[in-house]
N, C-alpha and C positions, 0 to 999 in steps of 0.2 A: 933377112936384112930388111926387105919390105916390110914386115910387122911393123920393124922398132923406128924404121920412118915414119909409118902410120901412126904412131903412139906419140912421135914427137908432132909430126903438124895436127892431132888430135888435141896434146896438151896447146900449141900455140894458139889455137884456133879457143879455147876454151879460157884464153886470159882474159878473154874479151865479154865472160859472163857475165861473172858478176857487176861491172861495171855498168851493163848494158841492162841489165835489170836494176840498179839501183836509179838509172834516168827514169825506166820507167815508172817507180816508185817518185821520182821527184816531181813528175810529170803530173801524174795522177793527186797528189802530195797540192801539188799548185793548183792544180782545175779547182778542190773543193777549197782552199784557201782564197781563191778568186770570186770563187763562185757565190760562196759568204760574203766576203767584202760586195760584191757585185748588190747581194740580195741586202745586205744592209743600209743600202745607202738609201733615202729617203724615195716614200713609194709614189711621189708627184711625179718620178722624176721615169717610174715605168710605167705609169697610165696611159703617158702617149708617146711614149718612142721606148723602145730597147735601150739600154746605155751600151755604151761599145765596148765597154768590157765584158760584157756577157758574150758578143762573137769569140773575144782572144780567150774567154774563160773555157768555151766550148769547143775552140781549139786543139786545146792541152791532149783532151782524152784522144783526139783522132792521131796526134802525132802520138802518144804512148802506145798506138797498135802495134808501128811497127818494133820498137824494142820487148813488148810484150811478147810479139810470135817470136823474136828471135830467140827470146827464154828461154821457151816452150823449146824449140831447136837444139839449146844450149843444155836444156836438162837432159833430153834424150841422147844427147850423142856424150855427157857424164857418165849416165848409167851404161852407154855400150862400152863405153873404151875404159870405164871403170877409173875415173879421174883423179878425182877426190877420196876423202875418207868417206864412209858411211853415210856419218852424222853431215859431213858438208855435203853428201849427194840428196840427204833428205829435206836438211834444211833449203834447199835452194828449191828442190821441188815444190815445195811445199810453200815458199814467199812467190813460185811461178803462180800457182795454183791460185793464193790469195789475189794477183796482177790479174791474171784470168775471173776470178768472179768479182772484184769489183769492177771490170771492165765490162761484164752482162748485167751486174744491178744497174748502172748508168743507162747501158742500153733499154735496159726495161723501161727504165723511168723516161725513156726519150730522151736522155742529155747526152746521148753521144753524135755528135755530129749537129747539124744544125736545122733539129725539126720542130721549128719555131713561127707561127703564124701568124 
């Protein structure tokens, strides 16, 4: 009777994925959408100050951490309690994976976070 308790707060616990990977996707979705707007706006206007939408643009990614690790959480505990279909425990992997490395090309390039001089 323990198992199939564990399998139902496994499922409950597990509705809360996708969703939570889709922020981070909107999250991430909006940094580079800002981050454009930001970089398009005329270049007088970053010769001598930062515009302040490049702090809120630079933002986005630090608050995407956290639903990104929760993914990451979200996917491994699919494949243990064997959640979804297949094809849903792959595809989710695998949109984690993409969250995951666009969230280290950022880092590479220094835009994650605010290391800006």
């Amino acid at each position: 009777m323990t198992s199939n308790t564990s399998i139902t707060s496994a499922r409950q616990r597990l509705r809360w994925a996708r969703p939570t990977l889709a922020a981070a996707g909107l999250l991430n979705v909006a940094f580079v959408v800002g981050l454009v707007l930001v970089m398009s706006s005329g270049i007088d206007e970053r010769v001598f100050d930062l515009p302040s939408g490049l702090y809120v643009a630079l933002a986005l990614p630090l608050i995407a951490l956290l639903p990104t690790a929760a993914s990451v959480l979200f996917a491994a505990e699919a494949w243990a309690e064997r959640a979804w279909t297949i094809d849903g425990r792959i595809f989710y992997s695998f949109a984690t994976l993409f969250a995951l490395a666009f969230l280290w090309v950022i880092n590479y390039w220094n835009l994650l976070g605010y290391r800006i001089g």
